[in-house]
C-alpha positions as CSV (number, residue, x, y, z in Angstrom):
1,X,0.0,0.0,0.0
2,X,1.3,3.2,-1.1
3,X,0.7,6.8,0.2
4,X,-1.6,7.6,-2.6
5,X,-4.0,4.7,-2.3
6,X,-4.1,5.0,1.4
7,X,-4.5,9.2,1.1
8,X,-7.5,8.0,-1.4
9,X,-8.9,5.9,1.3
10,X,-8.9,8.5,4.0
11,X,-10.4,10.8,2.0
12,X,-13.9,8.4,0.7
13,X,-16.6,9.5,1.7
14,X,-17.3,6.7,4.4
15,X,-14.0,7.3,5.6
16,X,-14.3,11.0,6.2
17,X,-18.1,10.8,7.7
18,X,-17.1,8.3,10.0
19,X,-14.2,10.5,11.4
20,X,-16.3,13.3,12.0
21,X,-18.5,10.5,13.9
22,X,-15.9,9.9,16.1
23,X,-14.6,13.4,16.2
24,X,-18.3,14.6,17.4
25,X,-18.6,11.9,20.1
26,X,-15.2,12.6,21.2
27,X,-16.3,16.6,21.9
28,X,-19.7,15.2,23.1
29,X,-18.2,13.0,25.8
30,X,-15.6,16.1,26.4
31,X,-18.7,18.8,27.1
32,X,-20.5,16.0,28.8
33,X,-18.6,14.6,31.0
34,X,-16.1,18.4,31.8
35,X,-18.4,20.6,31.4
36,X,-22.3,19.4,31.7
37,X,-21.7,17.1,34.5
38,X,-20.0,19.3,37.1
39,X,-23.0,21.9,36.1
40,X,-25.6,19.0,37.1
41,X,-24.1,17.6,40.1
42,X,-23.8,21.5,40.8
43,X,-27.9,22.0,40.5
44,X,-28.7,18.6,42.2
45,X,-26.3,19.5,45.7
46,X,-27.8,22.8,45.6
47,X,-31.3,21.5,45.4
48,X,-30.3,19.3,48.2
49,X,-29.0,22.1,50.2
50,X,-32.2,23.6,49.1
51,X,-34.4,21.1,50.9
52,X,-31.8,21.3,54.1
53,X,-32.4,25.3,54.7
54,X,-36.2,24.6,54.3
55,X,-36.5,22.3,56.7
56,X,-33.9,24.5,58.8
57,X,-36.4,27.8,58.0
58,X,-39.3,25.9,59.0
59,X,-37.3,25.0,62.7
60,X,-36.2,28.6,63.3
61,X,-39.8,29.4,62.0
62,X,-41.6,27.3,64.9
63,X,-39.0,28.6,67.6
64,X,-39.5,32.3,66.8
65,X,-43.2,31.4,66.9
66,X,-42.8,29.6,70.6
67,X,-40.7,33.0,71.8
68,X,-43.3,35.0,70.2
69,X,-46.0,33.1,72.1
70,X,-44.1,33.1,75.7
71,X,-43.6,36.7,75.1
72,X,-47.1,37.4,74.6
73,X,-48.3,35.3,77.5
74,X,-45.5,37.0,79.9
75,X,-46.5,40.0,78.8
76,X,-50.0,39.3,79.2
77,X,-49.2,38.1,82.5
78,X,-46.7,40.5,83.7
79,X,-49.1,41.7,86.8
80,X,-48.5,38.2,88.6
81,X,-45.5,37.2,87.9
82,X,-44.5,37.5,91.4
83,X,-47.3,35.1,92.8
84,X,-45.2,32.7,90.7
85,X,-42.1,34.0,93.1
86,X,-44.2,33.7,96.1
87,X,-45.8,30.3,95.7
88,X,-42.4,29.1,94.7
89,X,-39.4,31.2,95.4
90,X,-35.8,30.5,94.6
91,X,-34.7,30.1,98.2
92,X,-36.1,28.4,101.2
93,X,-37.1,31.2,103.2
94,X,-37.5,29.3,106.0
95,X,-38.1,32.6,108.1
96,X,-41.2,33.1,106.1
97,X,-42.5,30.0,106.4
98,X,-42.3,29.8,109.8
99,X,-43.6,33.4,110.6
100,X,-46.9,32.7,108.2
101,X,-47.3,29.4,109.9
102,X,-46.9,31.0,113.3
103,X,-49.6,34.0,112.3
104,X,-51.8,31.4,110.8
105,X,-51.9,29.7,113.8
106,X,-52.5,32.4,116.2
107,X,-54.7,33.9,114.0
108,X,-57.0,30.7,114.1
109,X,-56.6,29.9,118.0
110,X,-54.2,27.4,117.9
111,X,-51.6,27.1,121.0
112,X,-48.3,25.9,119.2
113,X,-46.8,23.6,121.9
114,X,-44.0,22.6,119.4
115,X,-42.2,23.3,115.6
116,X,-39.9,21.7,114.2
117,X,-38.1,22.2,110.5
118,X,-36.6,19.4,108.9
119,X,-35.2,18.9,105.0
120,X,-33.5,21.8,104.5
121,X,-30.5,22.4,102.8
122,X,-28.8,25.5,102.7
123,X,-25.8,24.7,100.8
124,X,-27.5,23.3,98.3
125,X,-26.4,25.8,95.2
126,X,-27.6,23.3,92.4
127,X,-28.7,25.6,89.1
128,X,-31.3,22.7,88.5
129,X,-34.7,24.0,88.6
130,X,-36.0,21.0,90.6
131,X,-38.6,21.4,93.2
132,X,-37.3,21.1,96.7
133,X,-39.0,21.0,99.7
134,X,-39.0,22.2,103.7
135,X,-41.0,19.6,106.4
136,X,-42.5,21.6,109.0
137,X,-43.5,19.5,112.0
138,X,-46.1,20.7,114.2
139,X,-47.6,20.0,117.8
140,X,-50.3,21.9,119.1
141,X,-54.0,22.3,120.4
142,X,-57.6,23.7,119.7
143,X,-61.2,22.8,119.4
144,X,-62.3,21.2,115.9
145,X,-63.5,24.5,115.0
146,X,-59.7,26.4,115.0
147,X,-58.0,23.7,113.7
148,X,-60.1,23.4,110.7
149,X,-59.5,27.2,110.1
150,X,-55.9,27.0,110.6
151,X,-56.0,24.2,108.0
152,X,-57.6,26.3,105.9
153,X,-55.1,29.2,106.2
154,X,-52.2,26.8,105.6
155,X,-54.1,25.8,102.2
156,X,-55.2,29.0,101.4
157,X,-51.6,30.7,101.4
158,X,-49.5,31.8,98.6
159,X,-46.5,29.5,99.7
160,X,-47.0,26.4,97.7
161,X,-47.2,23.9,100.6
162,X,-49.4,20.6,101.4
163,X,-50.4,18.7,104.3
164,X,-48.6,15.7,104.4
165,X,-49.6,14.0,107.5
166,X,-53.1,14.9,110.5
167,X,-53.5,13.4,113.4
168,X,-56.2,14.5,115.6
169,X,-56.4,13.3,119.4
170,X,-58.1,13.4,122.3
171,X,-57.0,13.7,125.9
172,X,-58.6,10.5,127.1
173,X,-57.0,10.6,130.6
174,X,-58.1,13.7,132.0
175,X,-60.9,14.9,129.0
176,X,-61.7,18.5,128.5
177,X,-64.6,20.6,128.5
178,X,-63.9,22.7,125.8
179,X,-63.6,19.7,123.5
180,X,-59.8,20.6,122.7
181,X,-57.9,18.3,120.2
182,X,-54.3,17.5,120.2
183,X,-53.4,18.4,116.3
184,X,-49.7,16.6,115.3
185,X,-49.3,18.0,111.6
186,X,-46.4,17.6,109.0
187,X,-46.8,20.1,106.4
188,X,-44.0,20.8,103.3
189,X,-42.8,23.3,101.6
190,X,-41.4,24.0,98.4
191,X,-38.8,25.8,97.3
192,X,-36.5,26.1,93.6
C-alpha cells in the first residue's frame, strides 16, 4: 500500500463521515462529562441544600413562633408574675414559712406547743430547677373548729405547701370541757 492509495482511502466519503463520527462523540463526551456534569451535580447539591435550609427555615420558624407566644403570655401576665415567686421562690425562706405558719396559727386559735423544721439544705447551690421541699413538724391544740381554720389558712396561702400528715387526738386521761384536740401536723414546703 502506497501513500496515494491509502490518502485516497482516507479521503472516501465513508471514511471522512465516519471520522467526523468519532470526532463529534469525542467533543460530546468532552462537554459532557467536563463541562455538563459538574453543572448537574452542581444544580442537584444545591437542590439538596435547598431542601436542608427549608427544613432549617421551618425549625427557626416554629421557635421564633414559641418566643413569640411566651412573650405574649409574659407579657399578658406581667401583673403576677410575682405570685409565681411567692408560691415558689428561689430560696427556702424558712423565716417566712415559719412566721406565716406562726400568724396562721395564732390567727385561728391554735396554741403551738411545738415546731420543728426538717429537709433543709442551705448549701444546696444546684442551678437545676428542681422542686425542693421544707418539712414543718407541728404540735399543738384547739377545738375542731380552730383547727379546721388553721388548715384552711395553711391551704389558702400563697406558699405552695401541702399537708402531708393529720392526726387529731383526744386527751382520754383527764378529757376536756372545751372539746380541745391534740393536732400533730407535718406540712411541706417548696422551694426552687
Amino acid at each position: 500500500m502506497n501513500k496515494s492509495t491509502l490518502k485516497d482511502k482516507l479521503q472516501a466519503k465513508k471514511v471522512t463521515d465516519y471520522s467526523y463520527m468519532i470526532l463529534l462523540f469525542v467533543s460530546f463526551a468532552f462537554f459532557t462529562f467536563f463541562v455538563i456534569r459538574p453543572n448537574v451535580l452542581t444544580i442537584f447539591s444545591l437542590q439538596e441544600e435547598l431542601g436542608k435550609l427549608h427544613i432549617l427555615d421551618t425549625g427557626y420558624e416554629n421557635v421564633i413562633k414559641k418566643i413569640v407566644d411566651i412573650q405574649s403570655f409574659l407579657e399578658e401576665n406581667r401583673t403576677d408574675l410575682y405570685l409565681l415567686d411567692e408560691a415558689l421562690p428561689s430560696l427556702p425562706q424558712i423565716n417566712k414559712i415559719v412566721d406565716d405558719t406562726q400568724y396562721s396559727a395564732s390567727a385561728s386559735g391554735i396554741k403551738l406547743n411545738s415546731m420543728a423544721l426538717s429537709n433543709v439544705d442551705l448549701k444546696d447551690k444546684s442551678s437545676e430547677f428542681t422542686r425542693k421541699k421544707i418539712s414543718i413538724n407541728i404540735d399543738g391544740g384547739a377545738n375542731f373548729l380552730n383547727s379546721k381554720d388553721f388548715i384552711g389558712d395553711i391551704v389558702d396561702g400563697r406558699r405552695l405547701k401541702i399537708i402531708k400528715q393529720l392526726n387529731f387526738s383526744q386527751d382520754t386521761q383527764n378529757g376536756t370541757e372545751s372539746g380541745a384536740l391534740k393536732l400533730i401536723m407535718e406540712i411541706e414546703g417548696y422551694y426552687l
